[in-house]
C-alpha positions in Angstrom: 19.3 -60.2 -84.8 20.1 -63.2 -82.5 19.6 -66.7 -83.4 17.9 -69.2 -81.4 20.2 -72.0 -82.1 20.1 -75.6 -80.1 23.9 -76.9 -80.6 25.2 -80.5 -79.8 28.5 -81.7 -80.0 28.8 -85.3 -82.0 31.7 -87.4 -82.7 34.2 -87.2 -84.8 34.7 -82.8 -84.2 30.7 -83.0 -85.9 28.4 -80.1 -84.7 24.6 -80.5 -84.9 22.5 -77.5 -84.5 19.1 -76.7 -85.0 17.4 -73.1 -85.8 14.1 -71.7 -86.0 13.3 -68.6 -87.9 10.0 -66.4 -87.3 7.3 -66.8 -89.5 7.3 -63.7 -91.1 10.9 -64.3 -92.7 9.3 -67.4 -94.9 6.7 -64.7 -95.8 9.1 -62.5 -97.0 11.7 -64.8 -98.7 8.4 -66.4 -99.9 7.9 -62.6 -101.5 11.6 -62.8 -102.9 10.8 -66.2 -104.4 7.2 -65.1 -106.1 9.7 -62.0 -107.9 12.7 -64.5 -108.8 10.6 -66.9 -110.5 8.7 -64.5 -112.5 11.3 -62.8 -114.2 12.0 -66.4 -115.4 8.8 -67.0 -116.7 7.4 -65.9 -120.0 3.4 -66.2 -120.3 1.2 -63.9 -123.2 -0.5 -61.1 -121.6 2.3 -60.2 -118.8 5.5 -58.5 -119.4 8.0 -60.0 -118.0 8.9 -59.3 -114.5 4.8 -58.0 -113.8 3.0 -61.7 -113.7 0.7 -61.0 -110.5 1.5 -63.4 -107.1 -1.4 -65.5 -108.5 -0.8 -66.6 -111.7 3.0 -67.4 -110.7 1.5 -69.7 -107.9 -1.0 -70.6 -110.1 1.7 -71.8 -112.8 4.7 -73.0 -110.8 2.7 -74.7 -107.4 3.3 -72.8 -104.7 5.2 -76.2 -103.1 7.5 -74.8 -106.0 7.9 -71.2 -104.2 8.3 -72.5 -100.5 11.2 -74.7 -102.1 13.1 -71.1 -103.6 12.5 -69.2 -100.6 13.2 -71.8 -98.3 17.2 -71.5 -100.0 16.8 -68.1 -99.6 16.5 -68.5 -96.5 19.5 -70.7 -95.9 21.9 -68.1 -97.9 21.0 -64.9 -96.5 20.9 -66.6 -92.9 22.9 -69.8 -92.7 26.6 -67.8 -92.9 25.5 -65.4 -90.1 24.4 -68.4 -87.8 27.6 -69.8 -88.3 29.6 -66.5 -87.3 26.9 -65.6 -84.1 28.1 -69.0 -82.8 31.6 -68.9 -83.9 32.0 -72.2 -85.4 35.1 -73.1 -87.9 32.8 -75.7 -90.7 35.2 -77.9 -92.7 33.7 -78.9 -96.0 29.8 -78.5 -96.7 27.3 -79.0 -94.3 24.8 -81.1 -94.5 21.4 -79.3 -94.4 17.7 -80.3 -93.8 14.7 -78.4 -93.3 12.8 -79.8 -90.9 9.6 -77.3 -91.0 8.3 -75.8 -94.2 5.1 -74.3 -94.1 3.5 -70.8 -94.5 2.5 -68.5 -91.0 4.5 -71.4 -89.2 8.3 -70.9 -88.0 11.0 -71.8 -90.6 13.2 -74.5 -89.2 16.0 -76.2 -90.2 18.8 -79.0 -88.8 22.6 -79.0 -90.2 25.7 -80.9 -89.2 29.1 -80.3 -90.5 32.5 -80.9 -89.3 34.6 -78.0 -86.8 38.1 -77.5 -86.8 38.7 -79.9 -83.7 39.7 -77.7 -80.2 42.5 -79.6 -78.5 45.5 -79.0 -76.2 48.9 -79.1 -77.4 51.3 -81.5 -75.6 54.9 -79.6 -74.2 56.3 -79.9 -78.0 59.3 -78.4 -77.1 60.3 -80.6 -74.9 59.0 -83.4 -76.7 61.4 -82.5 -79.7 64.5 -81.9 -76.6 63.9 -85.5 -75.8 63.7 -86.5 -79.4 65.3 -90.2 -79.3 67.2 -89.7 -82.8 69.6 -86.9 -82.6 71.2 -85.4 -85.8 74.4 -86.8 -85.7 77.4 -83.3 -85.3 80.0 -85.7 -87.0 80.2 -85.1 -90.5 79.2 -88.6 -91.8 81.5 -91.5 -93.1 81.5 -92.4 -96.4 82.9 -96.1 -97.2 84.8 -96.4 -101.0 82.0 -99.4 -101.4 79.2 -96.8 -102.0 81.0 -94.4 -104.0 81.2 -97.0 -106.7 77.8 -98.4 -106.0 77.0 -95.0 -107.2 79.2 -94.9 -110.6 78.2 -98.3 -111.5 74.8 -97.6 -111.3 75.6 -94.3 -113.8 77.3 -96.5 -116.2 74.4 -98.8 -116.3 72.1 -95.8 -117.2 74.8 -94.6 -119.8 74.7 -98.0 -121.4 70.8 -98.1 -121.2 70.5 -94.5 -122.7 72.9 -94.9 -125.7 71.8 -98.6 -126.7 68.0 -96.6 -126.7 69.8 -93.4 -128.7 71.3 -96.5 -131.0 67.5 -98.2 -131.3 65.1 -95.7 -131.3 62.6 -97.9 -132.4 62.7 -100.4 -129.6 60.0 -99.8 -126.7 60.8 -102.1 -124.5 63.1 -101.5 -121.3 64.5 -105.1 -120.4 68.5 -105.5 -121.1 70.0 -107.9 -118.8 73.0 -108.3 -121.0 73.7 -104.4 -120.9 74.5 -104.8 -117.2 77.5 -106.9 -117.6 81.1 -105.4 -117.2 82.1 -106.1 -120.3 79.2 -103.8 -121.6 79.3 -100.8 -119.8 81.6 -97.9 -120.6 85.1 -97.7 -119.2 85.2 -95.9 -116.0 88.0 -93.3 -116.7 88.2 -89.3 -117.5 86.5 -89.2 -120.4 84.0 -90.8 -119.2 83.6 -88.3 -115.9 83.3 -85.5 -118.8 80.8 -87.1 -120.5 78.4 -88.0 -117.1 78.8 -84.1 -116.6 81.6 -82.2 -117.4 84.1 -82.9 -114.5 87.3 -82.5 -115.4 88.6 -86.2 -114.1 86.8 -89.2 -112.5 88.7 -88.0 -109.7 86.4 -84.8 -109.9 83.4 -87.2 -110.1 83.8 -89.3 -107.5 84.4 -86.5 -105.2 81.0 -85.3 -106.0 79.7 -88.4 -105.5 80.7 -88.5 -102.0 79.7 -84.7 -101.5 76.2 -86.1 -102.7 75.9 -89.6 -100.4 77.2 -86.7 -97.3 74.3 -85.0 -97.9 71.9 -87.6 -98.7 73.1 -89.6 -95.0 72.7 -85.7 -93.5 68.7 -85.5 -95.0 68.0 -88.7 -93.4 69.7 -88.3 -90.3 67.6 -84.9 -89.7 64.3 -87.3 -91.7 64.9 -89.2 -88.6 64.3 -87.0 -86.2 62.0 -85.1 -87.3 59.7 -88.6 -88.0 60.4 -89.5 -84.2 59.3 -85.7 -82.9 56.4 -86.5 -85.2 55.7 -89.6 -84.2 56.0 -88.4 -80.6 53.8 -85.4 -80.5 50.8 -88.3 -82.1 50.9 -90.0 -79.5 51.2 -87.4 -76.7 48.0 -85.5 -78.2 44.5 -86.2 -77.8 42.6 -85.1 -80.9 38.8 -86.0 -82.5 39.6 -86.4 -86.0 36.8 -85.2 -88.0 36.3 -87.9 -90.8 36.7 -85.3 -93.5 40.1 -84.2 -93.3 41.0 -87.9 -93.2 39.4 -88.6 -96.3 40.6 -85.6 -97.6 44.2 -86.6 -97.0 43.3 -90.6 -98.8 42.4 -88.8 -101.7 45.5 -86.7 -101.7 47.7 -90.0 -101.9 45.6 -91.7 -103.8 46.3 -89.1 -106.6 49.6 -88.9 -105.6 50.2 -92.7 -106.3 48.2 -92.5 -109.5 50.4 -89.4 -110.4 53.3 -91.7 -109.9 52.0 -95.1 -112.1 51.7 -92.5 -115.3 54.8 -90.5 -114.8 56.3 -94.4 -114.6 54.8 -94.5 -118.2 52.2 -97.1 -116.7 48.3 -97.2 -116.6 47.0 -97.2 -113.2 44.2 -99.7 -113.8 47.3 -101.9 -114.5 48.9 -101.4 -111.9 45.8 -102.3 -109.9 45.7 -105.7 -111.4 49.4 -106.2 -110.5 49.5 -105.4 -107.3 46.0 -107.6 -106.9 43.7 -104.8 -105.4 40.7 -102.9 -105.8 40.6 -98.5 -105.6 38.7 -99.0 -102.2 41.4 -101.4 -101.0 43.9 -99.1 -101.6 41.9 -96.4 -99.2 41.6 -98.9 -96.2 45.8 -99.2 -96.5 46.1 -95.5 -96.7 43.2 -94.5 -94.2 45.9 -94.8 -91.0 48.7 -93.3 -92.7 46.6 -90.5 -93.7 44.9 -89.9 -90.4 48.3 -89.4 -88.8 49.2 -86.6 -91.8 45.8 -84.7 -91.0 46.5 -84.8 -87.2 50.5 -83.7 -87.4 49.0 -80.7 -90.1 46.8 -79.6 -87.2 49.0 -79.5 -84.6 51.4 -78.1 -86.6 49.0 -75.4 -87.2 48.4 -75.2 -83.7 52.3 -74.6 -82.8 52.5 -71.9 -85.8 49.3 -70.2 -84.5 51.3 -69.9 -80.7 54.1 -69.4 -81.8 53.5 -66.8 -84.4 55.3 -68.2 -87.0 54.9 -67.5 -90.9 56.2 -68.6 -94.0 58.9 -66.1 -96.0 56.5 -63.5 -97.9 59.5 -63.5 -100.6 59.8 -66.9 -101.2 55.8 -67.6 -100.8 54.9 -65.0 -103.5 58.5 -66.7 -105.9 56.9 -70.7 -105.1 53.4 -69.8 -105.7 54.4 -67.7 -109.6 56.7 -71.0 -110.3 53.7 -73.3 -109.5 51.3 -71.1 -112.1 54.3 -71.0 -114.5 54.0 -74.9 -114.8 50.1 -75.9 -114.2 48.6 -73.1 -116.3 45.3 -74.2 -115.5 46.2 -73.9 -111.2 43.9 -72.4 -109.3 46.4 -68.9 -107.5 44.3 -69.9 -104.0 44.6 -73.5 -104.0 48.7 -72.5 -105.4 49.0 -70.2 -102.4 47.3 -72.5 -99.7 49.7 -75.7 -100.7 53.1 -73.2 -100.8 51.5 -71.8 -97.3 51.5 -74.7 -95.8 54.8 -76.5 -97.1 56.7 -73.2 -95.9 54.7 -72.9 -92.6 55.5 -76.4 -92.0 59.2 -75.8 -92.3 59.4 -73.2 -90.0 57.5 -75.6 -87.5 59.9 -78.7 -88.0 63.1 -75.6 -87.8 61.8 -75.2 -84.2 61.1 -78.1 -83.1 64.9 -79.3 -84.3 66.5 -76.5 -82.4 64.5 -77.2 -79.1 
């Protein structure tokens, strides 16, 4: 059948519509309800499943029946409104019925958040005109950093063995143990022992293969945060409130995640840093708005583009993830790979523009 359905657009990428459904489908969901509740109910005299219309409204009210049909109703119905008027809902609608009463029309009033409709900017040239290109010179690496690097190893071998030497200390503060004449001798052995090279030549090597790499990552972080940062501002998007709030939480648990890995408590950690739970979700609310927006336009450019994540290495992430987090749920496992490889693919694009 088709709906009559009023629709008006709201802020925010909100939807309000209002429906009204012919009398004689209350009467029949009202029929439905009367059979529901009566297999529930157990009363001498009536097998259950045969207590007559009568004494059901006689012993649950029939305000009581309206009620049950009334979410009848809304299940057999509210899914194919949505799909006659081909709206994308994000999260759960918020429903009210506005007119409930027998031999009358059934009526009802939702709003709910839409997958926002917008137009993507020229992203391709956006990324060409990126202002931070990767650099093609393989980058410098100054002697300086090298042994910033092994002098911060020795500290951690010095920490680790004076812990493997007091097993019974808890505490983490050694100031002494960071003075030269306290940390182990730089030499081969000691390159064998931080991982089996086979000099501190061998080590230090590695160590510079590793700060190449690290100065690569952030040379391509670069540019990919100032294509990002780009295609914000050049697109005109009505966040809906939910997927903002979606992606506060995220970090929230994230940075919580983080406090107890640490080995901390993070209702200490609020009282250190001198702020509340809700504080912390007015300082990430912008941060998070911008991740929600790049995720739909990246979306957007994967959905013209045609782009999808490797089916090999989706199906290998997704059987790690369940390995670890026993408990995961195999959608939500599949939906977060999804996205992390779909994302790539995006960024791989836009970097070669």
């Amino acid at each position: 059948m088709k709906y009559e359905v009023k629709t008006k657009k709201l802020q925010k990428s909100e939807v309000e519509i209002e429906v009204s459904l012919p009398a004689d489908f209350l009467a029949s969901a009202r029929k439905k309800a009367i059979e529901m509740i009566g297999l529930s109910l157990d009363i001498s005299g009536f097998r259950k499943g045969h207590v007559p219309e009568n004494v059901v409204v006689e012993r649950v009210g029939e305000g009581k029946i309206l009620e049950e049909a009334s979410d009848i109703l809304l299940r057999e119905h509210f899914p194919k409104i949505i799909g006659q008027e081909k709206l994308d809902i994000i999260g759960r609608p918020k429903i009210s019925v506005t007119k409930l009463a027998l031999h009358n029309p059934f009526e009802l009033k939702a709003i709910f958040a839409v997958l926002p409709e917008f137009e993507l900017p020229d992203y391709k040239k956006i990324a060409a005109n990126s202002k931070q290109p990767v650099a093609s010179e393989e980058p410098k690496v100054e002697d300086k950093e090298v042994e910033e690097v092994l002098l911060q190893i020795r500290k951690n071998k010095a920490h680790f063995d004076w812990h493997k030497n007091n097993p019974e200390a808890d505490h983490h503060n050694h100031p002494d143990l960071e003075k030269e004449e306290n940390l182990p001798i730089l030499d081969d052995e000691f390159a064998k022992a931080a991982g089996n090279f086979k000099d501190l030549n061998e080590l230090k090597e590695k160590i510079k293969q590793n700060i190449v790499e690290e100065k690569k990552f952030k040379n391509i972080e670069k540019k990919r945060a100032a294509i990002m940062e780009e295609l914000l501002k050049k697109t005109e998007i009505d966040m809906p409130e939910i997927l903002i709030e979606s992606e506060v939480e995220k970090s929230l648990a994230q940075m919580k995640d983080d406090v107890v890995r640490a080995g901390g408590k993070f209702e200490d950690y609020l009282v250190h840093i001198k702020k509340s739970e809700d504080d912390l979700r007015k300082d990430l609310r912008e941060s998070s708005e911008k991740k929600a927006k790049i995720q739909l336009i990246f979306n957007k450019i994967a959905e013209v583009e045609k782009l999808e994540p490797n089916k090999e290495i989706l199906e290998n992430e997704v059987k790690k993830i369940l390995e670890l987090y026993k408990d995961a749920s195999p959608e939500n496992a599949r939906i977060y790979v999804s996205t992390i490889l779909l994302n790539s693919e995006v960024l791989k694009l836009l970097e070669n523009s």
